[in-house]
Rosetta silent file (secondary structure, phi, psi, omega in degrees, C-alpha in Angstrom):
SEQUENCE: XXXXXXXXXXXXXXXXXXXXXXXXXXXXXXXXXXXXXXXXXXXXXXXXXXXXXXXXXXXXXXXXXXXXXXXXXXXXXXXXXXXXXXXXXXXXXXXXXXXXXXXXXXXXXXXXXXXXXXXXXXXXXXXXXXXXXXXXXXXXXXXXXXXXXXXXXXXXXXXXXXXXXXXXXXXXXX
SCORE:     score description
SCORE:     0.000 S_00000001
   1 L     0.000  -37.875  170.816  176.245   67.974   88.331 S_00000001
   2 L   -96.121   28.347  117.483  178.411   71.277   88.870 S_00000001
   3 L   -82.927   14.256  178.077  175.821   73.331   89.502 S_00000001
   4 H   -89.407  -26.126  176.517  174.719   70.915   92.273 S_00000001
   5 H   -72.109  -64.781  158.092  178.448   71.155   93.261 S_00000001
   6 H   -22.568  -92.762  163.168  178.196   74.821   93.441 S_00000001
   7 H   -49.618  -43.172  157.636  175.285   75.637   95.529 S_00000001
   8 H   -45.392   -8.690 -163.068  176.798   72.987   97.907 S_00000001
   9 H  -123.927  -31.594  145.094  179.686   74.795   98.021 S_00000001
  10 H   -59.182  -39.817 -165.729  177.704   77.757   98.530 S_00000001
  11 H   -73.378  -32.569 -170.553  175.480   76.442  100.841 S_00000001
  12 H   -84.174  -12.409 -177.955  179.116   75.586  103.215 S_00000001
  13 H  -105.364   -5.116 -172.412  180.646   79.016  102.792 S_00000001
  14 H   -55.104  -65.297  174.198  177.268   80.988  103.445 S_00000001
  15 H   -48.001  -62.865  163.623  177.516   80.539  107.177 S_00000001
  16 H   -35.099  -33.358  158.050  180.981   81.561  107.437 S_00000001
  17 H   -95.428  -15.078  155.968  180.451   84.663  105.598 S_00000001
  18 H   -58.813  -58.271  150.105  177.770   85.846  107.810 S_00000001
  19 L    -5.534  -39.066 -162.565  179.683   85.229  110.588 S_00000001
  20 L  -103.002   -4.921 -177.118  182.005   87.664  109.385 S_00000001
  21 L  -117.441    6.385  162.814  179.036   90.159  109.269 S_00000001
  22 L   -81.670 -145.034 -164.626  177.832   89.519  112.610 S_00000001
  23 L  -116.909  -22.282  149.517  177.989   91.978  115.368 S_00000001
  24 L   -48.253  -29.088  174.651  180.905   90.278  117.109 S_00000001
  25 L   -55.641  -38.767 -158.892  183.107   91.580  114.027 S_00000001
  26 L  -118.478   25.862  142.063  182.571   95.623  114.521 S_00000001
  27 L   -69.290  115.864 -176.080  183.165   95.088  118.361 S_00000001
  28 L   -53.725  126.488  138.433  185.854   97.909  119.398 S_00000001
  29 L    74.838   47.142  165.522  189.316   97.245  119.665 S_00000001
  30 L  -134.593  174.228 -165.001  189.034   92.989  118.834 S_00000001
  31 L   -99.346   83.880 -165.079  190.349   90.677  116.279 S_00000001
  32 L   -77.826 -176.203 -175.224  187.598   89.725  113.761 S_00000001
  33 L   -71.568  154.372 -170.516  186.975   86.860  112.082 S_00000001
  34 L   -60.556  -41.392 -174.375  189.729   86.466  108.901 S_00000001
  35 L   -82.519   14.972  179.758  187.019   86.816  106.241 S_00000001
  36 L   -85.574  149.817  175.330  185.284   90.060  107.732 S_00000001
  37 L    88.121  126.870  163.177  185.430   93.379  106.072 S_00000001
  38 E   -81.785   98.266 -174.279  186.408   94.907  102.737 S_00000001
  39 E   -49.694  154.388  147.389  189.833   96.072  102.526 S_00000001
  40 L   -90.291  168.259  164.632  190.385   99.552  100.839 S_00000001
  41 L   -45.964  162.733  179.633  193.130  100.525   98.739 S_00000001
  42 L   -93.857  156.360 -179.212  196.002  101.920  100.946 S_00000001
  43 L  -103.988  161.402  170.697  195.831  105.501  100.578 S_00000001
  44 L  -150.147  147.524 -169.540  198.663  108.098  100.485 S_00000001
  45 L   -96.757 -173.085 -166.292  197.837  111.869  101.527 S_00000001
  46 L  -106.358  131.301 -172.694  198.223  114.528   99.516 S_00000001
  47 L   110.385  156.955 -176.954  200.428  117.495   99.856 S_00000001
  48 L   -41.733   83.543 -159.272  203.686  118.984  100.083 S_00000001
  49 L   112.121   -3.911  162.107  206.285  116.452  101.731 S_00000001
  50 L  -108.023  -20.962  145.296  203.883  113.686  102.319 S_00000001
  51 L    -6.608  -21.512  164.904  204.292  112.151   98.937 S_00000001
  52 L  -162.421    4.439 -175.936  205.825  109.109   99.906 S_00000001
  53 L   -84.917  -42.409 -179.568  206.150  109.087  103.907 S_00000001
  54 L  -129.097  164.886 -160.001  202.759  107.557  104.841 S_00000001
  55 E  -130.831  141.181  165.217  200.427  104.692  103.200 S_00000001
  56 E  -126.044  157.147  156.438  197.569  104.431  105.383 S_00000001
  57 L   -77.862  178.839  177.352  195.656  100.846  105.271 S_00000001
  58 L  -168.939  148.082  161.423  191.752  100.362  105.972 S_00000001
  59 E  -108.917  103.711  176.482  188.971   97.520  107.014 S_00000001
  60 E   -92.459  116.876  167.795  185.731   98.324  106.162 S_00000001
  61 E  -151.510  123.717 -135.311  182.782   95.816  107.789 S_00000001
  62 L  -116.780  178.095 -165.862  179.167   96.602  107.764 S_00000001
  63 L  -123.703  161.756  165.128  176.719   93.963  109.931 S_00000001
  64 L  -149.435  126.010   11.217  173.864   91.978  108.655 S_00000001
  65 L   -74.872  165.411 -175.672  171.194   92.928  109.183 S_00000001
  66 L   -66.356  159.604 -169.670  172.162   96.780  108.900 S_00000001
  67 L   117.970  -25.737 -167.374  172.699   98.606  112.149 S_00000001
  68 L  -115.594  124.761  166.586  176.339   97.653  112.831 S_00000001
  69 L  -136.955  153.872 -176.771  179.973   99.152  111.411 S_00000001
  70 E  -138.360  127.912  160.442  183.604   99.035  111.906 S_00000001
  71 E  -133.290  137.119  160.032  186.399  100.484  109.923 S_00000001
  72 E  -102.396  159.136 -162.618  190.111  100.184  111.070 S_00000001
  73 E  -174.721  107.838 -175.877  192.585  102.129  109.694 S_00000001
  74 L  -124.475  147.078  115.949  196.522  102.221  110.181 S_00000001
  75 E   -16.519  114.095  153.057  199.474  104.350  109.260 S_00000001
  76 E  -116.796  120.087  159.182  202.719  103.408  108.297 S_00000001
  77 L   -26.674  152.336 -170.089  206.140  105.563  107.714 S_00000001
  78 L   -61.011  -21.316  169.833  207.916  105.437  104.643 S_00000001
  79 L   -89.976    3.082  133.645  209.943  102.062  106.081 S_00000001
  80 L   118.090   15.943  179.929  206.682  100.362  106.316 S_00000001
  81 L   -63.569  135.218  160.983  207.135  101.099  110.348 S_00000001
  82 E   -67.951  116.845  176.067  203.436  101.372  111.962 S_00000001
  83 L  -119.677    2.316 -171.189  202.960  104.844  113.282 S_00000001
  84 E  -158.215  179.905 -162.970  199.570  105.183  113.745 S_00000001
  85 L  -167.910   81.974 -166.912  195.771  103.234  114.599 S_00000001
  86 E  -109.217  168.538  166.395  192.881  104.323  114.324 S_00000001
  87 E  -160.410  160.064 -170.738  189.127  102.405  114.589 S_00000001
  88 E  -133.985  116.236  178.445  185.434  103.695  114.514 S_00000001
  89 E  -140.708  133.443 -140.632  182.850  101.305  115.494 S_00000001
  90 L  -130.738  173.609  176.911  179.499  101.969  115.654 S_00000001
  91 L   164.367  112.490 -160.202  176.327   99.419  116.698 S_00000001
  92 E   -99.268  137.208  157.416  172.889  100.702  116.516 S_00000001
  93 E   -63.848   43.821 -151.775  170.293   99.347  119.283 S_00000001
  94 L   -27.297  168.382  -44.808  166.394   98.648  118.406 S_00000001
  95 L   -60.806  -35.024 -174.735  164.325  100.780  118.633 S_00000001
  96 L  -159.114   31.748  176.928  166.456  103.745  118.721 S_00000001
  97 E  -122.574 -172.504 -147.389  169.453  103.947  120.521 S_00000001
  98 E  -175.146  122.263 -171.250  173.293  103.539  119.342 S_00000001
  99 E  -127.070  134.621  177.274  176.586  102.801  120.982 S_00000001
 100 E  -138.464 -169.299 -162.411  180.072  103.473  119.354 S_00000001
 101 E  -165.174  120.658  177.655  183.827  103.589  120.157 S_00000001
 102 E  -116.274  147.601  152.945  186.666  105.764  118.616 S_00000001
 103 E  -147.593  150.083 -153.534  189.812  104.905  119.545 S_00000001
 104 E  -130.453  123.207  173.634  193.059  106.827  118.302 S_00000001
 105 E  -158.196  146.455 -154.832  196.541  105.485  119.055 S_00000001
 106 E  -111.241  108.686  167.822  200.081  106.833  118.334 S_00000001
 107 E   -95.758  137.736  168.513  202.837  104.052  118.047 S_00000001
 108 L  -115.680 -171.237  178.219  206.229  105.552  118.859 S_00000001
 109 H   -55.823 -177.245  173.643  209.473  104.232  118.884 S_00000001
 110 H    52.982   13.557 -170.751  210.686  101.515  120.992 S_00000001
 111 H    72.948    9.352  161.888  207.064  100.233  121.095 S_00000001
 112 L   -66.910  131.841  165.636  205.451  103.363  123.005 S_00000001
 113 E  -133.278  140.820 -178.951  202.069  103.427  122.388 S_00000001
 114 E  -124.865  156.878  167.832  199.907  106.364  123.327 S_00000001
 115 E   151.122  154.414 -174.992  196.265  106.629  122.934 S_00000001
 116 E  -107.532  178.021 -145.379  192.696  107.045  123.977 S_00000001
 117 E  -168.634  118.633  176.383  189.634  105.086  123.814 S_00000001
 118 E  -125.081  145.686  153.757  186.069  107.308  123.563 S_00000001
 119 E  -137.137 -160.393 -150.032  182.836  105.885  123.789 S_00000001
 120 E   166.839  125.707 -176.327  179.754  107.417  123.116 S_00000001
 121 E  -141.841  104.698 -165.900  176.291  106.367  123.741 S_00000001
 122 L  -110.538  111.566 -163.911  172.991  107.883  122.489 S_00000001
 123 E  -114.740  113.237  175.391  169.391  107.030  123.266 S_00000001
 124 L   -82.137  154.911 -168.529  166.832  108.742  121.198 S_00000001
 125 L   -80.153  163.310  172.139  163.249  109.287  122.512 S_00000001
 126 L   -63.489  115.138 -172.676  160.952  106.379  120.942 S_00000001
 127 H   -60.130  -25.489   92.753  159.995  106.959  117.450 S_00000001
 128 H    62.323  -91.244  168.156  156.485  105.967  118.009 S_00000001
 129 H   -66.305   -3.780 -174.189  155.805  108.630  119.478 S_00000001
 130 L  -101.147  130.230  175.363  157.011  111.337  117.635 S_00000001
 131 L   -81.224  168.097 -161.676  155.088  112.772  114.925 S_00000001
 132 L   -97.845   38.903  176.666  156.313  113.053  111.054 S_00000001
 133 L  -129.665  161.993 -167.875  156.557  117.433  110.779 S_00000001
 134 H   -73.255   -8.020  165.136  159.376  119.140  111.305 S_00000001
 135 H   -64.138  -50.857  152.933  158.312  120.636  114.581 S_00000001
 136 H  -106.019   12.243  137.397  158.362  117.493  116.383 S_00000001
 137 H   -66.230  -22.267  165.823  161.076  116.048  115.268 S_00000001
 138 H   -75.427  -15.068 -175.599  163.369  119.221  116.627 S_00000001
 139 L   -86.202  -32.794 -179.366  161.258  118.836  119.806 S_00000001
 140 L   -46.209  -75.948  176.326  162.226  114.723  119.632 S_00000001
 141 H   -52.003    3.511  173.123  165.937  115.790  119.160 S_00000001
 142 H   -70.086  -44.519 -154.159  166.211  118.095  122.160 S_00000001
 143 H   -96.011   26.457  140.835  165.314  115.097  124.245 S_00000001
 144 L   -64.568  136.179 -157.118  168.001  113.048  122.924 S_00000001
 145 E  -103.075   96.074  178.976  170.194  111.570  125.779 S_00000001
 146 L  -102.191  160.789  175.741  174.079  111.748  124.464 S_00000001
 147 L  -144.382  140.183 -161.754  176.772  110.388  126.339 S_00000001
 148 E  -158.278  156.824  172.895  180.506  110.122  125.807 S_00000001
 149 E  -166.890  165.377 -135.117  183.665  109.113  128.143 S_00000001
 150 E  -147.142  100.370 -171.103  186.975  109.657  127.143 S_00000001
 151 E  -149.402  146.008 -161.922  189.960  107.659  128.415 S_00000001
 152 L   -55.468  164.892  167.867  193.726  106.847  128.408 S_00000001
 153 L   -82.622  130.495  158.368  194.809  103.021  126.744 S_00000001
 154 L   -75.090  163.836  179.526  195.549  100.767  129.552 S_00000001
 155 H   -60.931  -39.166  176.080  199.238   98.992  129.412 S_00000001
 156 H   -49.624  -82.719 -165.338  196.739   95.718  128.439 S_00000001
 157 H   -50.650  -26.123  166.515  195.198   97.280  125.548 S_00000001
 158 H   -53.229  -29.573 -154.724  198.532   98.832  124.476 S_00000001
 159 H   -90.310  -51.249 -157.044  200.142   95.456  124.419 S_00000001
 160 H   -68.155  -14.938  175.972  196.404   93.926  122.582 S_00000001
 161 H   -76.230   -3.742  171.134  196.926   96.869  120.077 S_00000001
 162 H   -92.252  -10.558  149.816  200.174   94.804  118.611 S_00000001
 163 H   -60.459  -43.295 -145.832  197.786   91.617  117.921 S_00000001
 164 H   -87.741  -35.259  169.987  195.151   93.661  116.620 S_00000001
 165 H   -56.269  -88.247    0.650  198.037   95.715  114.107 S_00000001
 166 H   170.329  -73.919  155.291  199.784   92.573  113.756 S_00000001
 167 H   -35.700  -79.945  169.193  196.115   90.792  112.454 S_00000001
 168 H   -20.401  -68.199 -166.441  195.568   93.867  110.168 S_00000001
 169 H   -56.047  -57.812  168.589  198.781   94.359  108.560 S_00000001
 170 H   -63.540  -11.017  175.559  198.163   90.545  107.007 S_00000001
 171 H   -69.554  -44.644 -145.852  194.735   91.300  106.522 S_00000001
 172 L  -136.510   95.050  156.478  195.175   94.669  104.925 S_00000001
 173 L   -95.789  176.370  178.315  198.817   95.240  103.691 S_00000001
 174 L  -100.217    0.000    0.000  199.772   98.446  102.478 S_00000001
Protein backbone atom coordinates (compact mmCIF):
# COMPACT_ATOMS: atom_id res chain seq x y z
CA UNK A 1 0.00 0.00 0.00
CA UNK A 2 2.84 2.78 0.27
CA UNK A 3 4.29 2.13 -2.70
CA UNK A 4 0.86 2.60 -4.36
CA UNK A 5 0.83 5.81 -2.20
CA UNK A 6 4.04 6.86 -3.66
CA UNK A 7 3.73 6.64 -7.31
CA UNK A 8 0.39 8.49 -6.70
CA UNK A 9 2.10 11.00 -5.17
CA UNK A 10 4.45 10.94 -7.90
CA UNK A 11 2.16 10.68 -10.49
CA UNK A 12 0.54 14.46 -8.85
CA UNK A 13 3.88 16.20 -8.55
CA UNK A 14 5.21 15.02 -12.09
CA UNK A 15 3.20 17.63 -13.92
CA UNK A 16 4.17 20.39 -11.78
CA UNK A 17 7.74 19.69 -12.11
CA UNK A 18 7.71 19.82 -15.78
CA UNK A 19 6.04 22.81 -15.75
CA UNK A 20 8.87 24.23 -14.08
CA UNK A 21 11.02 22.94 -17.04
CA UNK A 22 8.94 24.28 -19.67
CA UNK A 23 9.96 27.02 -21.93
CA UNK A 24 7.82 29.64 -20.20
CA UNK A 25 10.43 29.34 -17.18
CA UNK A 26 13.83 30.53 -19.15
CA UNK A 27 11.71 33.42 -20.75
CA UNK A 28 13.93 36.75 -20.22
CA UNK A 29 13.39 39.01 -17.56
CA UNK A 30 9.91 36.98 -15.94
CA UNK A 31 9.00 35.39 -12.74
CA UNK A 32 9.10 31.55 -13.05
CA UNK A 33 7.22 29.13 -11.64
CA UNK A 34 8.38 28.61 -7.61
CA UNK A 35 9.71 25.10 -8.23
CA UNK A 36 11.90 25.96 -11.42
CA UNK A 37 15.61 25.89 -11.41
CA UNK A 38 18.48 24.68 -9.24
CA UNK A 39 19.79 27.13 -6.91
CA UNK A 40 23.68 27.37 -6.63
CA UNK A 41 25.60 28.00 -3.67
CA UNK A 42 26.04 31.84 -3.22
CA UNK A 43 29.41 32.54 -4.28
CA UNK A 44 31.92 35.11 -2.93
CA UNK A 45 34.83 36.41 -5.35
CA UNK A 46 38.11 36.06 -4.75
CA UNK A 47 40.74 38.63 -4.23
CA UNK A 48 42.14 41.37 -2.38
CA UNK A 49 39.27 43.47 -0.57
CA UNK A 50 36.41 41.47 -1.84
CA UNK A 51 36.52 38.94 0.91
CA UNK A 52 33.43 39.71 2.47
CA UNK A 53 31.69 42.69 0.42
CA UNK A 54 29.75 40.65 -2.18
CA UNK A 55 27.77 37.13 -2.08
CA UNK A 56 26.45 36.69 -5.40
CA UNK A 57 23.18 34.28 -5.64
CA UNK A 58 22.25 32.06 -8.82
CA UNK A 59 19.10 30.11 -10.61
CA UNK A 60 20.04 27.63 -12.81
CA UNK A 61 16.93 26.07 -15.17
CA UNK A 62 17.48 23.91 -18.13
CA UNK A 63 14.04 23.02 -20.38
CA UNK A 64 12.67 19.66 -21.16
CA UNK A 65 13.17 18.56 -23.77
CA UNK A 66 16.80 20.15 -24.11
CA UNK A 67 17.06 23.29 -26.16
CA UNK A 68 16.09 25.87 -23.51
CA UNK A 69 18.23 27.72 -20.44
CA UNK A 70 18.09 30.42 -17.95
CA UNK A 71 20.38 31.31 -15.17
CA UNK A 72 19.80 34.46 -12.94
CA UNK A 73 22.26 35.71 -10.91
CA UNK A 74 22.33 38.66 -8.26
CA UNK A 75 24.79 40.60 -6.18
CA UNK A 76 24.51 41.78 -2.89
CA UNK A 77 26.87 44.27 -0.66
CA UNK A 78 28.18 43.27 2.49
CA UNK A 79 24.61 44.59 4.26
CA UNK A 80 22.82 42.11 2.21
CA UNK A 81 21.76 45.42 -0.01
CA UNK A 82 21.13 44.18 -3.81
CA UNK A 83 23.66 45.82 -6.04
CA UNK A 84 23.60 44.02 -8.96
CA UNK A 85 21.29 41.53 -11.69
CA UNK A 86 22.25 39.76 -14.05
CA UNK A 87 20.22 36.91 -16.42
CA UNK A 88 21.24 34.82 -19.57
CA UNK A 89 18.54 33.08 -21.31
CA UNK A 90 18.90 31.19 -24.14
CA UNK A 91 16.00 29.07 -26.31
CA UNK A 92 17.07 27.07 -29.20
CA UNK A 93 14.52 26.87 -32.32
CA UNK A 94 14.08 23.50 -34.53
CA UNK A 95 15.80 22.93 -36.89
CA UNK A 96 18.54 25.27 -36.28
CA UNK A 97 18.08 28.55 -35.13
CA UNK A 98 18.41 30.13 -31.43
CA UNK A 99 17.20 33.21 -29.67
CA UNK A 100 18.68 34.58 -26.32
CA UNK A 101 18.62 37.64 -23.99
CA UNK A 102 21.38 39.08 -21.66
CA UNK A 103 20.36 41.54 -19.56
CA UNK A 104 22.78 43.38 -17.01
CA UNK A 105 21.42 45.79 -14.40
CA UNK A 106 23.12 48.02 -11.75
CA UNK A 107 20.87 48.80 -8.62
CA UNK A 108 22.03 52.04 -7.02
CA UNK A 109 20.99 53.80 -4.17
CA UNK A 110 17.69 55.24 -3.61
CA UNK A 111 16.32 52.55 -5.99
CA UNK A 112 18.23 53.75 -9.30
CA UNK A 113 18.39 51.12 -11.51
CA UNK A 114 20.52 51.22 -14.61
CA UNK A 115 20.75 48.64 -17.21
CA UNK A 116 20.50 47.14 -20.63
CA UNK A 117 18.66 44.43 -22.21
CA UNK A 118 20.60 42.58 -25.46
CA UNK A 119 19.06 40.18 -27.57
CA UNK A 120 20.58 38.15 -29.98
CA UNK A 121 19.20 35.99 -32.62
CA UNK A 122 20.94 33.41 -34.86
CA UNK A 123 19.66 31.33 -37.74
CA UNK A 124 21.98 28.73 -39.02
CA UNK A 125 21.72 27.44 -42.65
CA UNK A 126 19.68 23.98 -42.55
CA UNK A 127 21.67 21.11 -41.44
CA UNK A 128 20.36 18.89 -44.08
CA UNK A 129 22.09 20.26 -46.29
CA UNK A 130 25.38 20.58 -45.18
CA UNK A 131 27.75 17.87 -45.52
CA UNK A 132 29.74 16.08 -42.46
CA UNK A 133 33.82 17.35 -43.51
CA UNK A 134 35.26 20.08 -42.24
CA UNK A 135 35.13 22.09 -45.40
CA UNK A 136 31.53 22.44 -45.40
CA UNK A 137 30.84 23.02 -42.26
CA UNK A 138 33.22 26.41 -42.33
CA UNK A 139 31.39 27.11 -45.63
CA UNK A 140 27.81 26.40 -43.49
CA UNK A 141 29.16 28.83 -40.76
CA UNK A 142 29.95 31.77 -43.02
CA UNK A 143 26.30 31.73 -43.95
CA UNK A 144 25.16 31.97 -40.51
CA UNK A 145 22.70 34.95 -40.04
CA UNK A 146 23.62 36.65 -36.41
CA UNK A 147 21.71 39.31 -35.03
CA UNK A 148 21.88 41.31 -31.83
CA UNK A 149 20.12 44.71 -30.48
CA UNK A 150 21.20 46.35 -27.59
CA UNK A 151 19.00 48.60 -25.44
CA UNK A 152 18.45 50.82 -22.35
CA UNK A 153 15.78 49.24 -19.35
CA UNK A 154 12.57 51.00 -19.70
CA UNK A 155 11.22 52.80 -16.28
CA UNK A 156 8.57 49.51 -16.55
CA UNK A 157 11.16 46.96 -16.54
CA UNK A 158 13.18 48.87 -13.91
CA UNK A 159 10.24 48.88 -11.59
CA UNK A 160 9.48 44.70 -12.86
CA UNK A 161 13.24 44.18 -11.96
CA UNK A 162 12.18 44.69 -8.01
CA UNK A 163 9.49 41.69 -8.39
CA UNK A 164 11.77 39.67 -10.27
CA UNK A 165 14.84 40.44 -7.31
CA UNK A 166 12.26 40.40 -4.79
CA UNK A 167 11.04 36.56 -6.23
CA UNK A 168 14.77 35.53 -6.31
CA UNK A 169 16.07 36.68 -3.12
CA UNK A 170 13.28 34.06 -1.47
CA UNK A 171 14.00 31.70 -4.01
CA UNK A 172 17.75 31.89 -3.83
CA UNK A 173 18.97 33.60 -0.56
CA UNK A 174 22.43 34.34 -0.17
Amino acid sequence: MLRLSAMATLALLLPLSLQAQSVSSVQAFTVPSDNAGTCIAPTRPRGAGHADSLRRSTLSIMTTPPGGSRQMSMVRNRDGTIVAYSEMSSVFVPPQDENGDIIVAVLGRAGRVTGTWTHVTIEMPDPRTVKLDTASLRKAGRGTVRDSTKRALTPAETRELQTITAWLSKRCPA
